[in-house]
N, C-alpha and C positions, 0 to 999 in steps of 0.2 A: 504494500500500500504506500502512497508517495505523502503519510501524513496529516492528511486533510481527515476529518473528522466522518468518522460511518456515519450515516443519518440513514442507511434502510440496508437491510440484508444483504448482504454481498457472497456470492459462491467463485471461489476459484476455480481457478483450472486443476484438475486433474496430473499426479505428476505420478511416475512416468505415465502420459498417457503417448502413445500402445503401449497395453502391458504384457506381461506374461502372468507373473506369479502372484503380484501385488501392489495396489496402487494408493496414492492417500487423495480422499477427497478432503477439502478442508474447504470451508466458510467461513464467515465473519458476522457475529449480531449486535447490532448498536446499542439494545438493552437486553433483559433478563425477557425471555420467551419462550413460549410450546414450539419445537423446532420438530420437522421431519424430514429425516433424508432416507432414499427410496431409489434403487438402481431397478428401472423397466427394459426391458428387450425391445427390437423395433416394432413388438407388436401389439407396444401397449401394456405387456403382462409383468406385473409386481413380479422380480427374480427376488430380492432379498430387500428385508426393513434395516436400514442400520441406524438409525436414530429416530427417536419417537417419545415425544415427553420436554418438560420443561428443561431448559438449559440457560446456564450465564451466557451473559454478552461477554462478547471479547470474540478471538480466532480458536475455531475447534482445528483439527485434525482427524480423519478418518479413514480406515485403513479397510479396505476391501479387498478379499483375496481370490474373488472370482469363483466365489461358491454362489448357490442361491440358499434359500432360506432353509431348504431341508438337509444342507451340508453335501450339495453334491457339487462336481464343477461346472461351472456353465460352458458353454460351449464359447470358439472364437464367434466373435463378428461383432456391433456396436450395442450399447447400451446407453442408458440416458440416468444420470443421476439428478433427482430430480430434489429439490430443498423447497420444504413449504413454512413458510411462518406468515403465520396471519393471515392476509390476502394476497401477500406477496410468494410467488412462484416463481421459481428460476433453475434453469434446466444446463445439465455440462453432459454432453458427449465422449463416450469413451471407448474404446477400442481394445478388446480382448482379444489376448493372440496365443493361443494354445499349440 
């Protein structure tokens, strides 16, 4: 961030994004909020919940390792991580490479 003050939810990029093994999603929340973050396939369908519930403001970090939610691995191709707080919606693209 170049310092300027968060005033709304901020989702980063994705690092490494392609992955292989593991990747960190990491955002930013201006105050104390119900935050959800939520990896979809392109077809729309919930693969795995990784955040869900009240969280501090400040910079999370999130680490996904290309499982879905019942511990199996997903397969290559893109996903969409998606961060919900409030009204505010915002989506990062990500590319699994098995």
């Amino acid at each position: 961030m170049d310092g300027a003050p968060i005033l709304v939810p901020v989702l980063l990029r994705a690092r490494p994004n392609p992955f292989v093994a593991q990747t960190e999603i990491a955002f930013v929340l201006p105050a104390d909020a119900r935050a959800e973050l939520k990896v979809f396939d392109v077809h729309g369908r919930l693969v795995r919940s990784l955040v869900q519930g009240p969280q501090q403001a400040g910079t999370h970090r999130i680490s996904w390792d290309g499982m879905d939610g019942r511990g199996r691995a997903a397969r290559s191709g893109v996903y969409f991580a998606k961060l919900t707080v409030g009204a505010v919606t915002l989506t990062e693209r990500i590319l699994l490479l098995r």
